[in-house]
Every structure is written in C-alpha cells, then in structure tokens.
N, C-alpha and C positions, 0 to 999 in steps of 0.2 A: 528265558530258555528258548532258543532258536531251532527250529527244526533239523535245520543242518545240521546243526552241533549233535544234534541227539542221532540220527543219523549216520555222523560219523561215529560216534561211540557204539552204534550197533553192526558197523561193517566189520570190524575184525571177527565178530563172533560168527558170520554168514562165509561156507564152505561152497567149493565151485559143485557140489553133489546137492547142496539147498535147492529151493527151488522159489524166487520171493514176487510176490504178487503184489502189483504195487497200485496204489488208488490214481484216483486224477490229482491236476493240479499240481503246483510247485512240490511234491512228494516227489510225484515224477521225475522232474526235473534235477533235482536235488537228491534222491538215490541215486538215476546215474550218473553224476557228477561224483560221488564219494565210492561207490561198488560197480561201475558197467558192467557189465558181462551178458553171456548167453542164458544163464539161467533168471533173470529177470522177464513177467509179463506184465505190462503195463496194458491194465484195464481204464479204459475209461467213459464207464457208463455208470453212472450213481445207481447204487442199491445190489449190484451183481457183483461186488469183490468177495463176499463174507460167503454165499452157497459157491462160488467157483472157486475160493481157498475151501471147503468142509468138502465138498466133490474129488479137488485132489490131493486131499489128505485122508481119506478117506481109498482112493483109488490106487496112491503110490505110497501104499503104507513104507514100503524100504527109502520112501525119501524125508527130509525135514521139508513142511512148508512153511516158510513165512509170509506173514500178510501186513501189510504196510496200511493198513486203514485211514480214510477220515472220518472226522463227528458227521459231517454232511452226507454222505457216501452210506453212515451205518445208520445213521437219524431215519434214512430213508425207507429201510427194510429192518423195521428192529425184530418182528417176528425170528428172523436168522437166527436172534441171539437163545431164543429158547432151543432154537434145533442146535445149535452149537454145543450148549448146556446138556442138552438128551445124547448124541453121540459122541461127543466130549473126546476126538481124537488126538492120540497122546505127541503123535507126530506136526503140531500144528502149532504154532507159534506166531497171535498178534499183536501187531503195536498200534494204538491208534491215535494218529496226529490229530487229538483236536486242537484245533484254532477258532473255539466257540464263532465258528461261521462259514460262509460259505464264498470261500477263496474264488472262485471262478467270477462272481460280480462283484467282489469287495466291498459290498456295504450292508448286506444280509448279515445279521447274525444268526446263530444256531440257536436250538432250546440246551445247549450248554452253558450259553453265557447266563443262563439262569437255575433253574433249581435240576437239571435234567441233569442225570451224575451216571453214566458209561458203564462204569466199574461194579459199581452198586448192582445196576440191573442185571449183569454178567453173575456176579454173586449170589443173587436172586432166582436166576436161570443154572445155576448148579454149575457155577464156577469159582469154586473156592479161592483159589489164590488173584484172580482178578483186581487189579488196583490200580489206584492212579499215583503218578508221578508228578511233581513239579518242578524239580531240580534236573540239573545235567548231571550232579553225582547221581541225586536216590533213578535215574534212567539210566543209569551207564551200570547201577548196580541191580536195576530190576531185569535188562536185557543179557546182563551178565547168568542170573540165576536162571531167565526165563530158556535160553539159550543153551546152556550146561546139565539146566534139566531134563526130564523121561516125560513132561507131561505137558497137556494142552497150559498153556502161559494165555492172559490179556491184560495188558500193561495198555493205559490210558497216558498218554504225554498232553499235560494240562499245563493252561498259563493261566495265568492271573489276566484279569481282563485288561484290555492293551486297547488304544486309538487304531492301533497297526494290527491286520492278519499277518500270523506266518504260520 
C-alpha cells in the first residue's frame, strides 16, 4: 500500500473549509501533489504536528482539522497522545503515515517496525475508534467513516515490513 495511493483516497473527502496539517517528509510532497491548496500547513519540525493540530482544533472549533502524521514525527512526542485522549476534539481528524522508519535518512527504522503498535496506545489514551489499517480498501473505508463522521478519528496506515520506505 503506497502512501500516495492512500492519499489520494483521502483528498476527495478534504473540503476547501478543512484545514490539513501535514508532517515532514515525502507526505509533504505527495499531499500536494494529490490536494494543493491554501488550506494546507506543512510543518516540518518532528514532534510539533500532533499539539499544533490539538491547539487548532481546539481554537477553530467551527473548522475540520486534519492532520497528516508520521510514526517518526509521533514516536517522538508520544505524551501528545494522552492529551489527545483527555481533550478528545470532536473536530479533528488523523491519519498516520507509518512507514515503520524514519524517511528523511532512509535506513533508520522506527519502534513500529517492531512491537510498538500507534493505534493500540491511542485506544489506551481514551480513543476508542483508533485503528490501524493495511489495505487501500480497509483506508479508503476508514478515511471514508473517519471523515463523515462527528468525532475525533486516528486511522494508522501500516505496511507490512518492506526493504523500501514510503
């Protein structure tokens, strides 16, 4: 499953009234490649995407935020995930590209490519529908619901472990 591909299956459901907050790395790149626009900010400092999506979903409650995550990016600040969990904004929508590693050196991997599982601890932090994905269908149907629905969504886009990052 290719991050574009998944990607593109999440841009029809993103409105020019969204507001999507996008990690480092080929995500970057490859968001605005499949959705450009104005309402796109591309962060790129590891560890600060997850409190500056909870800050402005939190701030511009009348807007949807989404937040385009990596496993490297959240690995790095996992405390977030408890405060995520405790204010649990219903306005706030993430997907998180793991690529069990760390895209920017391509030879690091993450504590994904082993027993570390995203989803689980989100569940754990008092986020019930939080799950991970491996398919481009069960993503094109978890972004579908997470999207259509009233509440905070964190959909995990997981591979299978691969010689190749994407």
């Amino acid at each position: 499953m290719k991050r574009i591909d998944v990607l593109r299956a999440l841009a029809p459901y993103v409105t020019d009234e969204d507001l999507v907050i996008v990690s480092l790395g080929g995500t970057g790149l490859e968001w605005n490649a499949v959705h450009p626009g104005d309402n796109n900010m591309y962060l790129v400092a590891m560890g600060c995407n997850m409190p500056v999506a909870i800050g402005m979903s939190l701030a511009l409650k009348h807007r949807r935020i989404i937040l385009l995550e990596t496993d490297g990016s959240l690995l790095l600040n996992m405390g977030v995930i408890g405060t995520l969990g405790n204010v649990a904004p219903e306005n706030l929508r993430v997907f998180v590209m793991d690529n069990q590693g760390y895209e920017r050196v391509r030879h690091d991997i993450s504590a994904t490519r082993g027993k570390t599982d995203l989803a689980a601890i989100a569940q754990a932090c008092g986020i019930p529908g939080a799950r991970t994905v491996r398919t481009e269908v069960d993503f094109a149907e978890a972004a579908r619901a997470a999207m259509e629905g009233s509440q905070l969504s964190f959909v995990v886009r997981s591979e299978e472990h691969t010689s190749e990052l994407q």
